[in-house]
N, C-alpha and C positions, 0 to 999 in steps of 0.2 A: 429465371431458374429459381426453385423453391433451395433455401437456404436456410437450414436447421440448425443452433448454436447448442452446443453443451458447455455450459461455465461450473467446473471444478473450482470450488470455492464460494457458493454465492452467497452464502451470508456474511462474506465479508469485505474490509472497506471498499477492494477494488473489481470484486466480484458482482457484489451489489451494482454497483456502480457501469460493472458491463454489462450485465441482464439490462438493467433500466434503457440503456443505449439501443440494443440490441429489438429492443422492445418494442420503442420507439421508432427504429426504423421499417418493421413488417417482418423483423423474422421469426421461425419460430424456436424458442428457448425453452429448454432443460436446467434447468437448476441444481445442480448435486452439493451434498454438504450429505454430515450427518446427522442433523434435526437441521432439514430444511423449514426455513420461516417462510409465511405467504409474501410473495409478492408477486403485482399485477402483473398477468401477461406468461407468467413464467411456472412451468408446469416442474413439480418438488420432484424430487429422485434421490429419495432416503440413502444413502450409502457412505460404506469409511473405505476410506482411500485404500488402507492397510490390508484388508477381506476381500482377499481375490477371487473365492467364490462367490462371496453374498457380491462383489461389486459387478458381475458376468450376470448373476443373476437381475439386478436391479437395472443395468443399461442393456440389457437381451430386447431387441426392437427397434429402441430407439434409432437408430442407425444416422448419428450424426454427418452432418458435412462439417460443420468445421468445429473446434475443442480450443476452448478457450481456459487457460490453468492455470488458478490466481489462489491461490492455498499452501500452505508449509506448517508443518511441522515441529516446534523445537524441542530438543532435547537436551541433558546436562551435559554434553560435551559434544562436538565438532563431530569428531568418527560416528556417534548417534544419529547427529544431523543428515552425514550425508546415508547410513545405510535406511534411515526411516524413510527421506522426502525422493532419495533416488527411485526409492523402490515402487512409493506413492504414483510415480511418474510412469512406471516400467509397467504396475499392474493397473493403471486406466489403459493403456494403450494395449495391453493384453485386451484386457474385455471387450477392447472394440472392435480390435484383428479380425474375427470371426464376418462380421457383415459387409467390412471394407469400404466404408462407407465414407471417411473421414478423408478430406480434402486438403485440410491444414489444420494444424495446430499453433496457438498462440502460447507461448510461457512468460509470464510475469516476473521475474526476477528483481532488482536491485541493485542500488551501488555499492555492496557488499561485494559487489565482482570485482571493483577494482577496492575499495577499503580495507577487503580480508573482513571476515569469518570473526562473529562475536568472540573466539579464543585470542584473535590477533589482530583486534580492529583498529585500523589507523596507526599500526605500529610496523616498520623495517622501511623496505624499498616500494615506497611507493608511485606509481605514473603520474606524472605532472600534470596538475588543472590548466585548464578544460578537463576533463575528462573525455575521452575518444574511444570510440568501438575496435580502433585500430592497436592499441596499447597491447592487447591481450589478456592473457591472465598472470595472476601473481604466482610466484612460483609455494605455493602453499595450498593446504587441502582446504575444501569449499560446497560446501552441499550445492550453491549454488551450478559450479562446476559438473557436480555429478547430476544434477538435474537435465542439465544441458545435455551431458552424455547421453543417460537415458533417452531423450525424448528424438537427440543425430540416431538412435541407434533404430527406435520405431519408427521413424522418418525413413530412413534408407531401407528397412525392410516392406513396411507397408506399401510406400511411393506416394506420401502426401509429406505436402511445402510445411515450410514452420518459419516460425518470427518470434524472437527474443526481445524482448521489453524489460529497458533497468529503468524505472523511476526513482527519482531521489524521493525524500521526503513526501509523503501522499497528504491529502490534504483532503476528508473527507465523513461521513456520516456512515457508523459503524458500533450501535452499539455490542459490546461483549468482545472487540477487537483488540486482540493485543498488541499492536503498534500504531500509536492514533495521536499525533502531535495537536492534529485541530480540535478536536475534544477536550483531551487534555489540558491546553490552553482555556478552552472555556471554562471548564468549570475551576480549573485554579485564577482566573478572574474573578467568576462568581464568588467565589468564597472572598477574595481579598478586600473584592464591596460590600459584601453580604458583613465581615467582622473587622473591617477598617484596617485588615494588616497591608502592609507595604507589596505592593506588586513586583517581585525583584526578579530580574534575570536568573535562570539559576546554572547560566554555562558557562565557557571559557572568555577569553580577552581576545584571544583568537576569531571565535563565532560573532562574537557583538562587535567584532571591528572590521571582519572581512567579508569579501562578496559570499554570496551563495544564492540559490536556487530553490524550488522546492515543484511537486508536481499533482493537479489539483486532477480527481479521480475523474471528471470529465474528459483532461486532456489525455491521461493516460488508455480511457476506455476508447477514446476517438483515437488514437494513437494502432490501437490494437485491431479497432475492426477495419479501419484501412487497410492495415499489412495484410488483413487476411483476404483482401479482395480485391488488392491490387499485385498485378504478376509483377513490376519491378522491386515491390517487397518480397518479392518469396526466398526463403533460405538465409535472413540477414538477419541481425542485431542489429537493436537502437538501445538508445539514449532516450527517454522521453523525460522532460521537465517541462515546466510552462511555457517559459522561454522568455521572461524576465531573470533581472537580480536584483539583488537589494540586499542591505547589511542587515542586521539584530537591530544595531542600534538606532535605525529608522522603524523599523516593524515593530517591535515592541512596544513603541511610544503609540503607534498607528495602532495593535488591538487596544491597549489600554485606553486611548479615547473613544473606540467603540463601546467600551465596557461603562463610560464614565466617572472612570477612575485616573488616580496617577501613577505614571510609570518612576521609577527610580532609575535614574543613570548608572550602570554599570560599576562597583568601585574597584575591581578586577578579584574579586573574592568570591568564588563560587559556591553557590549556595544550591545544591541539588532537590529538585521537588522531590526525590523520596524523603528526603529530610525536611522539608516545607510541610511535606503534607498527610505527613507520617502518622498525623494523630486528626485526621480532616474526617474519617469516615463516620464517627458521631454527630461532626459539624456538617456534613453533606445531608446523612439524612432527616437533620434540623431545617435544613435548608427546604430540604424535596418537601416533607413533609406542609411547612411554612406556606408554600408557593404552591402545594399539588402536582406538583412533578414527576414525571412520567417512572422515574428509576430512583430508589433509595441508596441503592449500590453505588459506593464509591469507586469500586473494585472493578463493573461493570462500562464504567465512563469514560476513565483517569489510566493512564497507563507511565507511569511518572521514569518508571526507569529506562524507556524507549525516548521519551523528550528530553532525558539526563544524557542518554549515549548522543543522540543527534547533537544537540548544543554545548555539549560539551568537546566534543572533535579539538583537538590541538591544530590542526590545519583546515586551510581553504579548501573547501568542495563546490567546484562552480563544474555544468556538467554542459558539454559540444550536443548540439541538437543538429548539426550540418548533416548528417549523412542522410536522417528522414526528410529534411527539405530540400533538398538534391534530388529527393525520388519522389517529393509531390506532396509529403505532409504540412500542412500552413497552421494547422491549430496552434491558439496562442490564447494565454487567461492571464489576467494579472494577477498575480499571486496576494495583492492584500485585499482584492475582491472576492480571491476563492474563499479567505478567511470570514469574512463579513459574509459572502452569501451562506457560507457554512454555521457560523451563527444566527442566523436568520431562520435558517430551517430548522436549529437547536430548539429555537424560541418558537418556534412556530408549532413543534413536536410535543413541545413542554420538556423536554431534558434538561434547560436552563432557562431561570424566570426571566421574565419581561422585565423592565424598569419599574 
């Protein structure tokens, strides 16, 4: 049976990341953003989430089987978040009503469902790690939450499945992406070789000493197109992570001897990369410049106060992967491999020099 993908989101880290997959396996992809970039295989679909006419207009045809929705929103406060990324949700599934063609939908979400909402992150009553699909939701407002809404609510009128996907921490190749730990890491190693400052952790005592998890954009896109092709996924929530752990304080040491540099052991005094690297974006394009590197933007690579909220958490975030391996998902990546082969295709891209 011919199997047609639309990925809402795909210029970014885990939308890219699903086209590629999806690509890969024979079917045929849609791509929407609004300045879609080329990529193999995957045919561009100009459109903003928000423009519910021009978005009817721009998906009139296509008549997808299944929707894949890897893209958000933010806005300067929570009530923003949720009327903007709900709505983003409310009016793809409008424009697709008409040909009826959609079989299931995938939504990409976060551990923002159980952490709370950048207004209230990691702060009240929160579910105990592991994290579990079974805990529920926190009792506070959540764009995530009202995405979810949105998409039960097109689900139950149209009559196609749907799968919920929270990865923790993604780990992946995206430049212009606003939440990008593995980038950002790179290039604040780069810089620390490149002008001999100290490589310093810049989170909690917390992060560098407890377990945690993270989820490399391979496992999460293999994650995604299972549920949507397997019937004992349909209508569920997961969990997706790699399905390793490991502390800070082993990881840290482990990029830094990629990079060939030295790491510094944690002295429990947080030093945040927006303040690291606050004055780096003349030194970045010293560097690109130096080496012919593909991006002079710092601003483009680096997202320092997304690696500042992660690493700095007051608590353990270790995330339960049982419920997809119960139903038959086995994917697994070591997460200081996802980092290394993600530097490898840096250097390979020229985003970050070679040795």
């Amino acid at each position: 049976m011919s199997r047609r993908a639309l990925v809402a989101g795909v210029t970014g880290i885990q939308g890219s990341a699903l086209a590629r997959d999806l690509v890969s396996q024979g079917w045929e992809v849609f791509g929407l953003a609004r300045r879609p970039a080329g990529q193999a295989g995957v045919a561009p679909v100009a459109a903003d989430l928000l423009d519910a006419a021009g978005l009817a207009a721009s998906l009139g045809g296509i008549r997808p089987t299944h929707v894949f929705l890897a893209t958000w929103l933010r806005m300067p406060s929570e009530a923003g978040n949720i009327r903007v990324n709900a709505a983003m949700v409310r009016n793809l599934f409008d424009a697709l009503r008409p040909d009826g063609s959609v079989e299931h939908a995938a939504l990409v979400t976060g551990l923002k469902h159980y952490l709370g909402p950048f207004e209230a992150y990691g702060r009240g009553a929160l579910p105990k790690t592991p994290f579990r699909e079974d805990q529920g939701r926190l009792d506070v407002e959540n764009f995530y939450y009202a995405q979810e809404d949105a998409l039960f609510a097109a689900a139950g009128r149209d009559g196609f499945s749907w799968s919920i996907h929270r990865p923790h921490t993604v780990i992946g190749k995206a430049v212009g992406n606003a939440m990008n730990m593995g980038q950002t890491l790179a290039v604040y190693a780069t810089i620390c070789r490149e002008t001999g400052r100290p490589f310093r952790f810049p989170g909690s005592q917390v992060q560098w000493d407890s377990l945690t998890d993270m989820t490399d954009t391979r496992q999460l896109a293999a994650q995604a197109i299972w549920a949507s092709t397997s019937p004992r996924a349909r209508n569920e929530d997961f969990n997706v992570v790699n399905g390793d752990v490991f502390r800070w304080s082993w990881m840290w040491h482990r990029i830094a001897e990629w990079f060939g540099i030295a790491a510094e052991d944690f002295d429990g005094i947080p030093r945040p990369l927006e303040e690291q690297m606050a004055g780096d974006a003349e030194i970045w394009a010293e560097i690109a410049g130096r080496h012919g590197l593909a991006e002079r933007d710092l601003s483009r690579l680096a997202t320092p106060w997304h690696t500042d909220a992660d690493l700095g958490r007051p608590i353990e975030v270790v995330t339960d992967m049982s419920k997809s391996r119960k139903r038959g998902f086995t994917g697994y990546v070591a997460t200081d491999d996802a980092f290394f082969e993600l530097f490898e295709e840096l250097r390979a891209d020229r985003i970050i020099p070679g040795v």
